[in-house]
Structure formats: C-alpha cells, structure tokens
N, C-alpha and C positions, 0 to 999 in steps of 0.2 A: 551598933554603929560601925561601917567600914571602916577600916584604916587609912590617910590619905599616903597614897602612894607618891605624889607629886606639889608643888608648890608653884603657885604663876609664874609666868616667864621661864616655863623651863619648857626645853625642847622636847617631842615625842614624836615618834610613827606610832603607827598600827603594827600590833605585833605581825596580822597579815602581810603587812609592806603598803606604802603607799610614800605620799608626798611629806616632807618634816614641816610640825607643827608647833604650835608656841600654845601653852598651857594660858586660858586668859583667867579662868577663875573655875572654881565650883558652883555647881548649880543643883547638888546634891552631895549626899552622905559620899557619893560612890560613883556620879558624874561629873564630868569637866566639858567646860564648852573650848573648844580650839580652834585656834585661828591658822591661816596659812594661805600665803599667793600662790596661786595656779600658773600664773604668768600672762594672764590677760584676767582677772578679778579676783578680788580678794572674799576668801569664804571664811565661813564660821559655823562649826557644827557640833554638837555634842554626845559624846561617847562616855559609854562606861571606861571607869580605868582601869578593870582590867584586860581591856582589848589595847592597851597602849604598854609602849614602853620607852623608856629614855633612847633619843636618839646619842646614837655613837658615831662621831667623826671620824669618816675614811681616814686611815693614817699611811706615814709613808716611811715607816721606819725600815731600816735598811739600805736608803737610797742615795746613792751618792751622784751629784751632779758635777761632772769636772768640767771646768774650763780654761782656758788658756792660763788663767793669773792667780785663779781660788778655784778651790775644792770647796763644796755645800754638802754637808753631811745633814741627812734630815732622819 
C-alpha cells in the first residue's frame, strides 16, 4: 500500500509545472482526483501522486515598500 503523501484540500502542481490545484479526495492507494479553474471552466482530473507536489507561495521576503508616511516590510 502506498504512502499517502497528501490530505484534501491541500494545494498541489505537477511537479512538471502546470496550473495549482486543490487535492479533492483519493480514488486510490496512490491516486487523487484535483480540481482547479483554468479561468473560463472548472476541471477535474486524476494523477498519480507522485507526479504532484505541495504547492509553494511566491514570497517576497526582502522587500520593502516605502511610502511617504510608512515603511512595509514584507
């Protein structure tokens, strides 16, 4: 029995790169079905998981935004 690498609702790509997707359930030891909008329809398709991996949020450490009154440090 595979290991499950992920839990519903959790976000993923394709480790090739593609569009981020939302984990909707298992449909196997070792498949997930995932959902995700294109931007004109909503699809749903299922991958092995290990062609997937947790998506990671761009981040913007280092950046600082000044303005006339405050400083944003992100």
């Amino acid at each position: 029995m595979a290991e499950k690498k992920f839990k519903t609702g959790d976000d993923v790509v394709l480790k090739s790169g593609g569009p981020r997707m939302t984990i909707n359930k298992y449909v196997s030891n070792d498949s997930v079905k995932c959902d995700w909008y294109n931007g004109t329809d909503f699809t749903s398709r299922t991958f092995l998981q290990d062609q997937l991996k947790l998506y990671e949020s761009p981040t913007n450490h280092g950046i600082i935004i000044s303005g006339s009154t405050r400083n944003y440090h992100y």
